[in-house]
N, C-alpha and C positions, 0 to 999 in steps of 0.2 A: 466394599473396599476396591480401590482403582486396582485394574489390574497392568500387566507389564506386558510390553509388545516381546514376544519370544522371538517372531517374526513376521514375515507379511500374513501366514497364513497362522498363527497361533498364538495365542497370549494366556497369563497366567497370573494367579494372585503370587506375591509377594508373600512368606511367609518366615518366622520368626522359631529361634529354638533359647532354648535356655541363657546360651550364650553371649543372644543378643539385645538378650532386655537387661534393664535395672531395676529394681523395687524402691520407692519414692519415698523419704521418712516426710511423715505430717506434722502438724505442730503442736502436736501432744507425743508422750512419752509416758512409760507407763514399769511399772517394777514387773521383770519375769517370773517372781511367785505369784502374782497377781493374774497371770495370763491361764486361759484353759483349753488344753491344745486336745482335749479328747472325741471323741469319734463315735456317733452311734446309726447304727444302720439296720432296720426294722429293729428285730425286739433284743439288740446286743450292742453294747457298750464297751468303748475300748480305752483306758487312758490313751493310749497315742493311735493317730492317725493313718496305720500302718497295717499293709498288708505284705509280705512278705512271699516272693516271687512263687510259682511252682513248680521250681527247677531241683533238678537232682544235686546238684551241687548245693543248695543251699537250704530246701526243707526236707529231713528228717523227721520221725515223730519224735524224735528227742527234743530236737532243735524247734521243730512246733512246740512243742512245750515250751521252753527254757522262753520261746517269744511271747506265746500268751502269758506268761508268770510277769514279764517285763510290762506289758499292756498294747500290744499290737494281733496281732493273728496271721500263724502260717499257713499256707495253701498248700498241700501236700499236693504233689503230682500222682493221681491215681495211673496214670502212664506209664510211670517211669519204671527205674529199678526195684523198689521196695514193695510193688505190687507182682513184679516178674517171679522175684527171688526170696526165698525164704529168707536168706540169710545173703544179703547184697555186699556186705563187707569187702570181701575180698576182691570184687569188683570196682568196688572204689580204690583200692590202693592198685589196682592194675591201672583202672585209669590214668590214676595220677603219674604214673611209669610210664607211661605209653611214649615214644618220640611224635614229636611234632608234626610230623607227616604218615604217620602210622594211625594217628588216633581217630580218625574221624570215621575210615574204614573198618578199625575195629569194633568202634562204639556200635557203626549200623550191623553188626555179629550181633555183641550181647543184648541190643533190643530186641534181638527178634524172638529172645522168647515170650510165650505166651503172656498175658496178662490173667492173673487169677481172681475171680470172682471171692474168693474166701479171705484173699488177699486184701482186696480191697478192705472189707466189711472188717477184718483182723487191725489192719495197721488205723484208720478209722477209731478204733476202738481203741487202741493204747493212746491214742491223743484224750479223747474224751474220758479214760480214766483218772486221768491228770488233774480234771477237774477245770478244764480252762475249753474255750468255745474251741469249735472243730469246724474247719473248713477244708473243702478239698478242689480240685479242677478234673474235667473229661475235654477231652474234643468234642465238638459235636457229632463227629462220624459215631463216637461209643459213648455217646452221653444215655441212647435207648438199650444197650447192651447191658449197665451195670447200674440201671438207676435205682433197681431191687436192691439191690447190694448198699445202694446210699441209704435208702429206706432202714432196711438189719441195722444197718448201726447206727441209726437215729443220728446221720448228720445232722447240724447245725446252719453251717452255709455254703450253697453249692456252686462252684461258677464254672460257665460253659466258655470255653477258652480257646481261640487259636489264630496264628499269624492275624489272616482277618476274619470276622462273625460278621457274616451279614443276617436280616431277617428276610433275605429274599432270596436264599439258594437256589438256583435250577441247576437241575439233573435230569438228562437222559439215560441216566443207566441205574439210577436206582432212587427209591422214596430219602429226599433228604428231610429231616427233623424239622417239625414245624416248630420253630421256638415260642410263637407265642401260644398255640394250643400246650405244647409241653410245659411253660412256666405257669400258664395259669391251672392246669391240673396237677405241676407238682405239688409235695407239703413242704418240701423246704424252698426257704427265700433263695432264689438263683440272681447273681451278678452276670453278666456276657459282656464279652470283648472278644480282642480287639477293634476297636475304629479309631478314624485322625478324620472326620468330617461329620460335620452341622447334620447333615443327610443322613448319614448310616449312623450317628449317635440318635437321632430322634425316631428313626425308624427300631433302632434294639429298645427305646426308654419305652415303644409304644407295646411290646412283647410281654410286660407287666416284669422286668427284672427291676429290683431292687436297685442294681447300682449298675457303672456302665464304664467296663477299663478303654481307657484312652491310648493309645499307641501303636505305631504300628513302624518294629526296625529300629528302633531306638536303642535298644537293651546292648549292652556294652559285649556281649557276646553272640549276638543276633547278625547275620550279614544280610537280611533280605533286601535292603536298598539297594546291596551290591545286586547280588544274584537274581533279583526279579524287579529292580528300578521303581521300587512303589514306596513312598511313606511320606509324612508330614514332618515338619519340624515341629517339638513337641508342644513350645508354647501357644502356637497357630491352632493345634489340634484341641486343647485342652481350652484355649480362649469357646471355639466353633463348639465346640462341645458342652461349654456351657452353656453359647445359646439356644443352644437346642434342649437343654433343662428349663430354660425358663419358657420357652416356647410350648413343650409339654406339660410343664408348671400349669402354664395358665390356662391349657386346653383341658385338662384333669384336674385340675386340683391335686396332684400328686407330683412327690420330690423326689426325682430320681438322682442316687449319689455317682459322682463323676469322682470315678480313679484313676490318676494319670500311673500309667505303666509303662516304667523304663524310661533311661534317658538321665537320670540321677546320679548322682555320684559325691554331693556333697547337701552340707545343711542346707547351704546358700542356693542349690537349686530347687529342691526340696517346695523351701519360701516358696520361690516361684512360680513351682506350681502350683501351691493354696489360691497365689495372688491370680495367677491366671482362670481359675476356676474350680479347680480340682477342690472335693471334699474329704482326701485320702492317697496317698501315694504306694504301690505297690513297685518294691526294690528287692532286685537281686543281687547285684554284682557286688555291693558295700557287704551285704549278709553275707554271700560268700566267704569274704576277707575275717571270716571270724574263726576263734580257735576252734571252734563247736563244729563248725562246720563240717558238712560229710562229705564235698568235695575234696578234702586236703588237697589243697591252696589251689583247687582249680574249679571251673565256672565254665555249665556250654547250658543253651538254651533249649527248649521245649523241640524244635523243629533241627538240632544239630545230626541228629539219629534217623534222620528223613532215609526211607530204605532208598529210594532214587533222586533226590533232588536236597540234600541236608540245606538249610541256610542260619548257620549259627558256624560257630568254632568252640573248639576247647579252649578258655585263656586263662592264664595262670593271673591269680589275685595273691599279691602279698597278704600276709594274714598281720591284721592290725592291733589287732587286740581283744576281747573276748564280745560276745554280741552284746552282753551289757556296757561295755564301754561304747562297742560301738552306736547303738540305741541312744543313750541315757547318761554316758559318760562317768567316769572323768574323762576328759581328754589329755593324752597327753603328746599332741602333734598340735602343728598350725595350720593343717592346707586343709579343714571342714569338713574331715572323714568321718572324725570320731563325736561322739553327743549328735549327732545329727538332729534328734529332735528337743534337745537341748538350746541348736542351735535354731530351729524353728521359734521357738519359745522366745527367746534373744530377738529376734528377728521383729518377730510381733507386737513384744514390748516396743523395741526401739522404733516401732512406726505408731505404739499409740493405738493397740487393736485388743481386746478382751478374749474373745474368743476364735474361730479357723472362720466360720462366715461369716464375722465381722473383715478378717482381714484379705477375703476376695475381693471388698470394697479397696482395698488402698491401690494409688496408682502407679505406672509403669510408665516406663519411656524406652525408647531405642533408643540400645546405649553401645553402640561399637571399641568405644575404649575401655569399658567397664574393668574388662580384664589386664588390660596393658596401663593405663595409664599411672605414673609415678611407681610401676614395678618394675625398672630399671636394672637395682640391684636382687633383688630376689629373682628375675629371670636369670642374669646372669653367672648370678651363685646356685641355682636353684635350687633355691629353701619359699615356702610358702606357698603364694602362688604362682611363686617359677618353674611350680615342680613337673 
């Protein structure tokens, strides 16, 4: 790809975010019962395409439930509050109290208790009694801390998580995790992210992880672009990141699955990222917006709680309607909140695609007016996509 003169002494690729592509319909057309939007990654099966974020505001072991019953899978933040706190309740309705300027100072208080090791292994286990698959996220700094703990409660899928996951940490001050010695002697299948490039996506696919989250700063309550000036735009990162599956594709013979993480916010992006490459999208801020939800009606990220450096915020999400509307629908709005994989389904039909890697093949164009053009009256009123 040509790249762009920054200036005399720097240039840089051009790079591309949801916003500014289109998805191309082909000349076939196809009926949405007809289409099959499900997800399987080693030895588990999902009807929908969905990992759902592992932020405190939006998985719960309830709400992991209530997701796996629907057909996607929630990521339980083994970090957060529900591993701290026996009983985090009241915690969340403080949060949501909090003033605007008060909340982020407070939050780094209540993380700083402990994380319990019986905790983990505890909450863990009321997913998988549920009867529906159990995934959870560590950092890597405490992935070798609690992986006993993963072990007791016979997780299912494990993913090593944070801002960025390289497989090439250095440290002078302490042994950082080797990831590919720890993936290929854990027993459970491990995912790893984040990345937004060709290079550090083919360097984590070469670790032996199952799948490989895409983004970095994207997340609608995330500010690290601000606060540390680093991320890709997502469609750029998820395109690069597929080449780098097919590139390890062919050097192994093995298929490592690309999940774009964050940066979502409707069906129509969603598409997107199938079409750009992603085999699965992990969201948070829509799940937030649900009644279930255990942030009542607010959303901060993995990194908000940073004891010295937070880069996320607390943001209030209108609550839309229940996670199965929002999932699976009905809908009953127009700006492509609600049915989101609904609206994948539609999507896919309407380009003439059967299945999710069938519809990585369909094409794309830069499209700047995508969102403006002939929305005249809906911006001005704003209803739809005015909103």
């Amino acid at each position: 790809m040509a790249e762009v003169e920054i200036g005399r002494g720097k240039s840089g690729r051009r790079a591309y975010g949801f916003d500014d592509i289109a998805i191309v319909p082909s000349r076939r057309t196809r009926d949405p019962e007809d289409v099959d939007i499900s997800w399987e990654i080693d030895a588990y099966r999902f009807e929908l395409p969905l990992m759902a974020s592992a932020m405190d505001g939006v998985v719960s072991p309830a709400t992991a439930i209530e997701i796996g019953r629907l057909g996607g899978v929630g990521v339980l933040n083994l970090e957060g509050l529900w591993t701290r706190y026996e009983d985090p309740e009241p915690l969340f309705e403080e949060i949501a109290r909090l003033d605007t300027d008060k909340a982020t100072a407070r939050m780094q208080q209540i993380y700083q208790e402990p994380i319990k090791a019986e905790l983990v292994t505890q909450r863990i286990l009321e997913v998988k009694e549920a009867g529906v698959t159990t995934c959870a996220s560590l950092t890597p700094q405490r992935t070798r801390q609690f992986a006993q703990a993963l072990l007791d409660a016979d997780l299912d899928l494990f993913v090593i998580q944070g801002t960025v996951v390289s497989a090439e940490h250095v440290s002078k001050t302490s042994e950082p995790l080797n990831l590919k010695r720890f993936i290929r002697e854990f027993d459970i299948p491990v995912i790893v992210g984040g990345c937004a490039s060709y290079q550090a996506a083919l360097h984590l696919m070469r670790t032996g992880a199952v799948g490989v989250l895409v983004g970095v700063g994207p997340g609608h309550a995330c500010t690290t672009r601000g606060v540390l000036g680093i991320g890709v735009p997502q469609a750029t990162a998820i395109a690069d990141a597929r080449a780098a599956r097919a590139q390890h594709l062919d050097e192994t013979g093995v298929y490592v699955h690309v999940i774009a993480d964050g940066g979502m916010g409707t069906g129509g992006d969603i598409a997107k990222a199938i079409v750009c490459g992603a085999d699965a999208v992990m969201i948070g801020s829509p799940l937030a917006a649900a009644r279930e939800a255990p942030g009542k009606g607010y959303h901060w990220g993995m990194a908000t709680f940073h004891p010295t450096l937070p880069r996320g915020a607390r943001v209030r999400t209108a609550t839309r309607g229940t996670l199965q509307e929002i999932l699976v629908g009905p809908a009953h709005e127009n700006d492509g909140r609600l049915n989101l994989f609904g609206a994948l389904r539609t999507s896919m039909a309407t380009c003439g695609y059967e299945s999710v890697k069938e519809f990585q093949k369909a094409e794309v164009m830069v499209a700047p007016a995508l969102l403006t053009e002939g929305k005249d009256l809906q911006r001005s009123q704003g209803v739809g996509m005015g909103h």
